[in-house]
MIZA-747428 format. One line per field, with one value per atom (N, C-alpha, C): residue number from 1; y, z, x. Coordinates in Angstrom, 2 decimals. Example, Ala and Ser with C-alpha at 12.3 -4.5 7.8 and 13.67 -1.06 7.14 Angstrom:
BEGIN
k: (1	1	1	2	2	2)
py: (-5.69	-4.50	-3.30	-2.25	-1.06	0.03)
pz: (7.80	7.80	7.80	7.08	7.14	7.87)
px: (13.19	12.30	13.20	12.85	13.67	12.90)
This chain:
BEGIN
k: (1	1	1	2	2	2	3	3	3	4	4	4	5	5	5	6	6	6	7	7	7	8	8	8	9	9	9	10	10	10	11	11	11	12	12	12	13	13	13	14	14	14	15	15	15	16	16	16	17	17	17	18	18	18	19	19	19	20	20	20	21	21	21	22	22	22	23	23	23	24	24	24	25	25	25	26	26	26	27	27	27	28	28	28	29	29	29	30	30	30	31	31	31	32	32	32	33	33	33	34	34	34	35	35	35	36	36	36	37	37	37	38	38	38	39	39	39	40	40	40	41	41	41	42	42	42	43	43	43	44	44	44	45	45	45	46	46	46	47	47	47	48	48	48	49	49	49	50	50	50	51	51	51	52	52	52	53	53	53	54	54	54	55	55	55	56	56	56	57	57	57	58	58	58	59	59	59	60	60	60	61	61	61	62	62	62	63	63	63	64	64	64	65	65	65	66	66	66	67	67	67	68	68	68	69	69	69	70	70	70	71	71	71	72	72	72	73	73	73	74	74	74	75	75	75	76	76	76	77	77	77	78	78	78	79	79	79	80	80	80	81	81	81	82	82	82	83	83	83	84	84	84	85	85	85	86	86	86	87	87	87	88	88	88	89	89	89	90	90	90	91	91	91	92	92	92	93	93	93	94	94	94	95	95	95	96	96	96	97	97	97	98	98	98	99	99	99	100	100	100	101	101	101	102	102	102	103	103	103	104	104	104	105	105	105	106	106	106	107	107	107	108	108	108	109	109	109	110	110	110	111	111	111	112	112	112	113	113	113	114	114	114	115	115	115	116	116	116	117	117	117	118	118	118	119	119	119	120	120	120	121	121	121	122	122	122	123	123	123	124	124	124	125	125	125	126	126	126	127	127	127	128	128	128	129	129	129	130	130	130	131	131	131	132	132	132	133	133	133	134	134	134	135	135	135	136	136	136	137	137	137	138	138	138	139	139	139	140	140	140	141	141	141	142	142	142	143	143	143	144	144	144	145	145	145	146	146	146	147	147	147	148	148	148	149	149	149	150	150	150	151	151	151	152	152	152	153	153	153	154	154	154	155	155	155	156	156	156	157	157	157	158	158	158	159	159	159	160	160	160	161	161	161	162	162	162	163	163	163	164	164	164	165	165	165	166	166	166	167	167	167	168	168	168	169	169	169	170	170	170	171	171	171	172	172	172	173	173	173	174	174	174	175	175	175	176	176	176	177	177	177	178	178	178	179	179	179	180	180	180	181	181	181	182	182	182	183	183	183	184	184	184	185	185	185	186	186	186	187	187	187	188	188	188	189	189	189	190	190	190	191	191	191	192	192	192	193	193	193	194	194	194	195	195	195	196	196	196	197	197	197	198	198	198	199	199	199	200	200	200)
py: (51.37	51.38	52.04	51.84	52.06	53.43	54.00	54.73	55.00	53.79	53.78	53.56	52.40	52.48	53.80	54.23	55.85	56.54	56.88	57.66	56.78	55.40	54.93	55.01	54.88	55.45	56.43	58.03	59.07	59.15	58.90	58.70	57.91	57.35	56.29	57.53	58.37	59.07	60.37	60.56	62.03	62.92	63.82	64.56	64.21	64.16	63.96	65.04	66.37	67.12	67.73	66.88	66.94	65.82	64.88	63.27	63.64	64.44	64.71	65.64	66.46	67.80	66.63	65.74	64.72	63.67	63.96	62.73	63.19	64.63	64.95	64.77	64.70	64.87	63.47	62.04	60.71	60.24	60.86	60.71	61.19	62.43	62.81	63.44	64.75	65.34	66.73	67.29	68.55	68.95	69.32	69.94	68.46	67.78	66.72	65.43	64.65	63.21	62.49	62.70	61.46	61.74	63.00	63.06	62.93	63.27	63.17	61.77	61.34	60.25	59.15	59.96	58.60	58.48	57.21	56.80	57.39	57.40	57.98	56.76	55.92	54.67	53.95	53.56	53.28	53.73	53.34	54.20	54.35	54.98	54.84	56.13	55.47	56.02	56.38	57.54	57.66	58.76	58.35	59.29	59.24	58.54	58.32	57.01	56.80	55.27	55.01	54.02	53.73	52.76	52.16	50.61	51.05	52.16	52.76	53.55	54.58	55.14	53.95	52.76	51.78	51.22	51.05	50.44	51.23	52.72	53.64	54.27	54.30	54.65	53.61	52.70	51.29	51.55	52.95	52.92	54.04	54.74	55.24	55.68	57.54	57.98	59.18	58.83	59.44	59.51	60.00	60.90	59.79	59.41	58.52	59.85	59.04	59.44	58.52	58.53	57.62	57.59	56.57	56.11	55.09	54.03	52.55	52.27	52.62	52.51	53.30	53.84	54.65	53.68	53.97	54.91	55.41	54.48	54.45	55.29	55.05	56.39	57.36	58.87	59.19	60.54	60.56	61.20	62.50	62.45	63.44	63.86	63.21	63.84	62.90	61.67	61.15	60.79	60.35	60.17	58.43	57.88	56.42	56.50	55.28	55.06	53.62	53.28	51.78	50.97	50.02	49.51	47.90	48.08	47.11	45.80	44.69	43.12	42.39	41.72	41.38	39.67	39.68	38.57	37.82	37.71	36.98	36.01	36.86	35.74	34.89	34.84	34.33	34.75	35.81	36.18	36.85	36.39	36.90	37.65	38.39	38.91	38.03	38.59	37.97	38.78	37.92	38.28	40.06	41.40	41.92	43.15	42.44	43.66	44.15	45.42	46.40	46.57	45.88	45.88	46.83	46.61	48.23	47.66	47.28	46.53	47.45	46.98	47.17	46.44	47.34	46.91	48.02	47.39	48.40	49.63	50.90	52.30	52.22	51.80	52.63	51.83	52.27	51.73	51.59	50.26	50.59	49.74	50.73	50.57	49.53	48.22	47.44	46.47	46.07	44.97	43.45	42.35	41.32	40.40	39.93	39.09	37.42	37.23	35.87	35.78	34.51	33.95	33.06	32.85	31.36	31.67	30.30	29.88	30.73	31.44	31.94	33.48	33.66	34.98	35.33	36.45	36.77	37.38	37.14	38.05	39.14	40.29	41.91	42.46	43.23	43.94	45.68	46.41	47.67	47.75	48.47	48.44	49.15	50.14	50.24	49.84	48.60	47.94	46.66	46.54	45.45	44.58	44.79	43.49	43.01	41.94	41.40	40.74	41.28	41.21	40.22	39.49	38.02	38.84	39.08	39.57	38.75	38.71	37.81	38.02	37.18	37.41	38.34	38.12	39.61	40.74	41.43	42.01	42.97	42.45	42.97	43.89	45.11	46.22	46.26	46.23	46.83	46.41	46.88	46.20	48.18	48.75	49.88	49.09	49.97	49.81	50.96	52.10	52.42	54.19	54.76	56.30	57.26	58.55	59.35	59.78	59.94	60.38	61.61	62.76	63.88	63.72	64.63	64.25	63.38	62.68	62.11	60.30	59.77	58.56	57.44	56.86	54.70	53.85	53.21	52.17	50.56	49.78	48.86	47.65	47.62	46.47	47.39	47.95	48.82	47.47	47.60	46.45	47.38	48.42	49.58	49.42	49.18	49.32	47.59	46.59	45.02	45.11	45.40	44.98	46.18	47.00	47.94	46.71	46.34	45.81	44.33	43.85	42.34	42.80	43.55	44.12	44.32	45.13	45.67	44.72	43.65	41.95	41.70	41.32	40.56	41.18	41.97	43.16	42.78	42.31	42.45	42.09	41.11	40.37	41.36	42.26	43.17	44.28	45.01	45.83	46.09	44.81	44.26	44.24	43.91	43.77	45.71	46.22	47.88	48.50	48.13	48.60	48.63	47.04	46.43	46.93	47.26	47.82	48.98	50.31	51.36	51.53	50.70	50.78	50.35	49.44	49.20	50.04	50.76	51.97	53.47	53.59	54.64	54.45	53.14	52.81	53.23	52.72	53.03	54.57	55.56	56.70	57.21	56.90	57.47	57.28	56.51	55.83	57.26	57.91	58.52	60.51	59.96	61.42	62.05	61.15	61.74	61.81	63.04	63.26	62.65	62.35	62.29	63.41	63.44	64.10	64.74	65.85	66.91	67.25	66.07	66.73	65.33	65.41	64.41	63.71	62.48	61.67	61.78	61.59	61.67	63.16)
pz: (92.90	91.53	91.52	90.82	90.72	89.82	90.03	89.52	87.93	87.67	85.88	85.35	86.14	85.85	85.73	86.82	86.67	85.64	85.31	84.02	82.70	82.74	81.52	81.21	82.26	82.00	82.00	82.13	82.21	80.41	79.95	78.62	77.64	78.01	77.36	77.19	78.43	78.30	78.14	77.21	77.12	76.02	75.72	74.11	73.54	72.45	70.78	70.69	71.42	71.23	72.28	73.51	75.08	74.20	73.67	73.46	72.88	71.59	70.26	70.98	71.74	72.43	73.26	73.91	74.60	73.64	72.48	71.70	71.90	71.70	71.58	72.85	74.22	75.46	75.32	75.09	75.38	75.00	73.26	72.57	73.20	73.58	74.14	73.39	72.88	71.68	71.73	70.79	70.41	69.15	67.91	67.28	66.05	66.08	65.01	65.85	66.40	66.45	65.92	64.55	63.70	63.92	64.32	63.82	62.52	62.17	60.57	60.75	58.83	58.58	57.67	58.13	57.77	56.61	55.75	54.64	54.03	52.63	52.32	51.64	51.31	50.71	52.09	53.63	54.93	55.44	55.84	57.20	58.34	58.84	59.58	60.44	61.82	63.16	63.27	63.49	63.61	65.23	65.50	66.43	68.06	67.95	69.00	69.85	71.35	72.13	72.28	71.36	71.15	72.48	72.40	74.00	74.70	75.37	76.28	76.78	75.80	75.83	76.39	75.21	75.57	76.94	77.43	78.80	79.87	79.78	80.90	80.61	79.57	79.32	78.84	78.21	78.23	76.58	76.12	74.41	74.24	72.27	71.82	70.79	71.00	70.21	68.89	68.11	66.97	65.43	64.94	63.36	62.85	61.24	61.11	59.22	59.23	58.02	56.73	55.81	54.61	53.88	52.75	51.85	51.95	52.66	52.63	53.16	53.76	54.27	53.73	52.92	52.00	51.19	50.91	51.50	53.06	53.97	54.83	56.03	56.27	56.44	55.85	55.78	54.97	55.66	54.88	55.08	55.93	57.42	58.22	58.23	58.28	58.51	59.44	59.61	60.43	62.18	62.56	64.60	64.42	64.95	64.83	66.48	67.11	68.60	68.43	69.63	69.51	70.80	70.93	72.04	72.12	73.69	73.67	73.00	72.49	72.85	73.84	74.33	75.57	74.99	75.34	74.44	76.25	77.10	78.06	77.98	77.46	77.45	76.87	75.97	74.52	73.24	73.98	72.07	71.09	70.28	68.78	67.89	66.74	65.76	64.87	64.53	63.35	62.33	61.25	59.56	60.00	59.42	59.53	59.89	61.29	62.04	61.50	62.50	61.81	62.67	62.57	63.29	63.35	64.59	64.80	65.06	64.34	64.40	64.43	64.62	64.71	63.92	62.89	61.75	62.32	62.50	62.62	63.47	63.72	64.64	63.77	63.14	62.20	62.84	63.17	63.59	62.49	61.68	60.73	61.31	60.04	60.79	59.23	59.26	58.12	58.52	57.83	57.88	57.63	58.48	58.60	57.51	57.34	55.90	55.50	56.80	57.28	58.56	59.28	60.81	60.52	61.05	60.82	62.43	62.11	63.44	63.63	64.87	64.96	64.12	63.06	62.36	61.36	61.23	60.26	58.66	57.86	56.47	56.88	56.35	56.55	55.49	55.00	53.97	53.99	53.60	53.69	52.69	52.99	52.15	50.42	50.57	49.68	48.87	48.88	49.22	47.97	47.35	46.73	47.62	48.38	48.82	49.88	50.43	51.88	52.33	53.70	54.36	55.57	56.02	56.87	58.50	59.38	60.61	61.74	62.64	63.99	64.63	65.50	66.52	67.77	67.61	69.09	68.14	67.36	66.25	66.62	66.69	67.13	68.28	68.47	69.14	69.80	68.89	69.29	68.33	68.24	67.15	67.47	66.13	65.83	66.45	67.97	67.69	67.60	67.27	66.72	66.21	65.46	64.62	64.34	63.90	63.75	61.87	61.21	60.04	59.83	60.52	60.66	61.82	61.87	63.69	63.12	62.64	62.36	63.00	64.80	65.17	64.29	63.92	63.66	64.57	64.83	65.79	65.09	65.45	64.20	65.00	65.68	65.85	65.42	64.72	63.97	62.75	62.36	61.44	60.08	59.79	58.73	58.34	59.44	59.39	59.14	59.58	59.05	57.84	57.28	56.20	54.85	55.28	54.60	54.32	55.58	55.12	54.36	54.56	54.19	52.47	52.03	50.81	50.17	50.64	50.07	49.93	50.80	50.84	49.82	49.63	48.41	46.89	46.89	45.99	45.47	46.04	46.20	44.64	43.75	42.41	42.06	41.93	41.03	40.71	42.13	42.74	42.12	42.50	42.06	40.12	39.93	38.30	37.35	38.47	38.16	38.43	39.79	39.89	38.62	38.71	37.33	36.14	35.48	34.08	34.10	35.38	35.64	35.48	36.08	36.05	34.49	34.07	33.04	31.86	31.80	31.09	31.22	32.29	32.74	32.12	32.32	32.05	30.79	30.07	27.83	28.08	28.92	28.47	28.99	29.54	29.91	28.64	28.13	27.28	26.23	25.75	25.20	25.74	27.21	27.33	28.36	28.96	29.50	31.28	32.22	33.07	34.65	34.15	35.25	35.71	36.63	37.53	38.62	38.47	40.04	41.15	41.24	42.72	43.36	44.81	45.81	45.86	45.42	44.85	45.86	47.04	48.12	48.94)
px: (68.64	69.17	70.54	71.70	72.79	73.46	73.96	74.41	74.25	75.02	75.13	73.69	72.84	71.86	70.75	70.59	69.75	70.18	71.68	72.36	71.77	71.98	71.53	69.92	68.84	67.28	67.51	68.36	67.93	68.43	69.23	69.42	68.36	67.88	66.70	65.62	65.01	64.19	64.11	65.49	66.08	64.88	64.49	64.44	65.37	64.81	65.59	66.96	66.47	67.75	68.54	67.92	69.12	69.88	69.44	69.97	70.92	70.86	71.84	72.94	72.21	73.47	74.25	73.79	74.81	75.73	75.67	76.42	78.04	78.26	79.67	80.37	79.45	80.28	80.24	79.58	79.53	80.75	80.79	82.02	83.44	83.28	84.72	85.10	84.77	84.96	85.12	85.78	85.79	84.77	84.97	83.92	83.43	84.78	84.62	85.08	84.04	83.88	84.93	84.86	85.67	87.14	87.49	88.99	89.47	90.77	91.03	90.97	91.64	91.92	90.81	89.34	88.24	88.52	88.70	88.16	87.01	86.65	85.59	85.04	85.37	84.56	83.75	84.58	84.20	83.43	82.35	81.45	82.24	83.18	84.35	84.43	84.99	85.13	86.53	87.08	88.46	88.66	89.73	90.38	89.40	88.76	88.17	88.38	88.48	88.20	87.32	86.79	85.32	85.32	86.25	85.51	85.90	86.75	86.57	85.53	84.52	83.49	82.20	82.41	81.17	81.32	82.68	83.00	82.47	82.45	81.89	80.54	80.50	78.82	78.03	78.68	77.16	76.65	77.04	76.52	77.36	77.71	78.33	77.55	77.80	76.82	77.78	77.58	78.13	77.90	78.79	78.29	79.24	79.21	79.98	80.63	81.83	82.31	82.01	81.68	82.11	80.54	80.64	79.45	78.98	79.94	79.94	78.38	77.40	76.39	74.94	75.72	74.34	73.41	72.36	71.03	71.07	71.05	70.59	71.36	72.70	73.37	74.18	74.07	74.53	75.71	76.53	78.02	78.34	78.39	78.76	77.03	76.08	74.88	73.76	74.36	73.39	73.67	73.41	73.97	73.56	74.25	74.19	74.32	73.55	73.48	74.03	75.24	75.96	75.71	74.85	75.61	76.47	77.29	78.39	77.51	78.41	78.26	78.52	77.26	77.94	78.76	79.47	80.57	80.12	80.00	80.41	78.63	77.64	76.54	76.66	77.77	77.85	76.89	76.34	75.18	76.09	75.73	76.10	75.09	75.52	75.14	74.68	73.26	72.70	72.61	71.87	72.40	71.06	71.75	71.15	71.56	72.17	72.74	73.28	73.63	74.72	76.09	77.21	78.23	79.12	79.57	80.87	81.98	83.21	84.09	85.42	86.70	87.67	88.82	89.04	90.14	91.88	92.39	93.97	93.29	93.35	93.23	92.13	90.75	89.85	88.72	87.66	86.30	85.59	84.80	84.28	82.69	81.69	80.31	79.42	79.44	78.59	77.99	77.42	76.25	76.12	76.37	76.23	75.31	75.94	75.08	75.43	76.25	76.54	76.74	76.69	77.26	77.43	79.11	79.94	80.15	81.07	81.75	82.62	82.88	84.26	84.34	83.08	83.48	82.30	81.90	80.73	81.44	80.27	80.29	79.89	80.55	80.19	80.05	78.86	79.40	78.41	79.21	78.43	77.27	76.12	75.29	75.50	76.69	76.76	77.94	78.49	79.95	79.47	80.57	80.68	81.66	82.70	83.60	82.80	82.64	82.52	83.84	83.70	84.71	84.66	85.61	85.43	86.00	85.18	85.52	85.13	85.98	86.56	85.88	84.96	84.22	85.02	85.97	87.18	87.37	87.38	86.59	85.61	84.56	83.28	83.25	83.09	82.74	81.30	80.37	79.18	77.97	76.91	75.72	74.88	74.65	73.72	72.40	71.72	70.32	69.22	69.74	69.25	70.05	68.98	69.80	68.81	69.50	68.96	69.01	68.11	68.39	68.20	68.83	68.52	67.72	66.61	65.76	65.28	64.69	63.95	64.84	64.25	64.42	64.00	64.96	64.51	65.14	64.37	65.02	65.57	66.24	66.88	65.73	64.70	63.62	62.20	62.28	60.86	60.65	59.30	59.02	59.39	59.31	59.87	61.32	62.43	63.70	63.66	63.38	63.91	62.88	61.82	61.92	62.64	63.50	64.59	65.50	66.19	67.42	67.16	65.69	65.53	65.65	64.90	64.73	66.15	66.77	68.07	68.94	69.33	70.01	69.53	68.11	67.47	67.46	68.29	68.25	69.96	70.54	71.87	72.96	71.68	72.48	71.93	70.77	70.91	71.24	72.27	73.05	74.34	74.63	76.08	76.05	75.07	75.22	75.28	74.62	74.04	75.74	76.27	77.56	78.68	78.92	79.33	79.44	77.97	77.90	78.23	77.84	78.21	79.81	80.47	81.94	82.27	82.02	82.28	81.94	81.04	80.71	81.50	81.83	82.87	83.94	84.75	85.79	85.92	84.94	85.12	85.21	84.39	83.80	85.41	86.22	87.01	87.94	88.31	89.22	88.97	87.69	87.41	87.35	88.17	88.78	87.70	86.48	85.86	86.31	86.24	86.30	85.75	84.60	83.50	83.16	82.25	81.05	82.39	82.48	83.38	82.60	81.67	81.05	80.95	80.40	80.42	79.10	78.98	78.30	76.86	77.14	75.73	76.00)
């Protein structure tokens, strides 16, 4: 057995918290992973070489910044595990996944909710835009995370019927967003402030 290989089973069969104490050295890191810069609307990776990391270690383990993915991950508190795509089998992402893509210097982490030719629908779970991304694009696919200690793996029958639910949920999401904004909007007209604290 090969080198990378033995390192990659000795990682498979780590503890939960040799595993987690190894996320910052996988990453290449000092105390903050993300580096400045993340977006706070983005589930977003900053300041780090993510395909360089996946190129020598085979997966990428880190904390993500943003909201774009809430419920399910939530802001500087969860460990997301990545691994590469292999683009040379030719497999692709299906509706579901959770993709790790590459927009300009910013790694962003959302969820597949189409496959076309040549490029998927993305959209964060907690995201009204969908966004049209390039199959050369594509980084990596979440398989699995930590929500605090607490392991899910993204082939648990618990975790696909989360995201089947939440998709199917999606017109009445969008309509809740909608009226919410639209209700703000009047309440403001009338001098109101909003909420001074951080939403999740």
């Amino acid at each position: 057995m090969s080198d990378q290989a033995v390192a990659e089973k000795t990682r498979e069969t780590m503890p939960i918290s040799d595993r987690m104490s190894a996320v910052h050295t996988i990453a290449g890191t000092g105390t903050d992973v993300l580096g400045e810069g993340a977006s706070a609307s983005d589930q977003c990776i900053v300041g780090v070489d993510i395909e360089s990391v996946l190129a020598r270690e085979g997966l990428f383990v880190s904390t993500t910044v943003g909201i774009s993915m809430f419920p399910m991950l939530r802001n500087r508190r969860d460990t997301i595990i990545i691994r590469p795509l292999d683009a040379t089998s030719g497999k692709r992402l299906a509706v579901g996944d959770v993709a790790l893509y590459r927009v300009a210097d910013r790694y962003v982490l959302h969820r597949v909710i189409g496959v076309r030719d040549g490029w998927y629908a993305i959209r964060g779970d907690n995201c009204v835009t969908t966004e049209h991304v390039a199959d050369k694009q594509i980084l990596g696919r979440l398989v699995e995370f930590y929500r605090g200690t607490r392991h899910i793996s993204c082939t648990s029958p618990w975790y696909r019927c989360y995201w089947r639910v939440w998709l199917a949920i999606w017109p009445l999401r969008l309509c809740w967003k909608q009226m919410r904004h639209s209700v703000g909007n009047v309440l403001r007209r009338f001098g109101w402030q909003g909420l001074h604290h951080e939403p999740f």
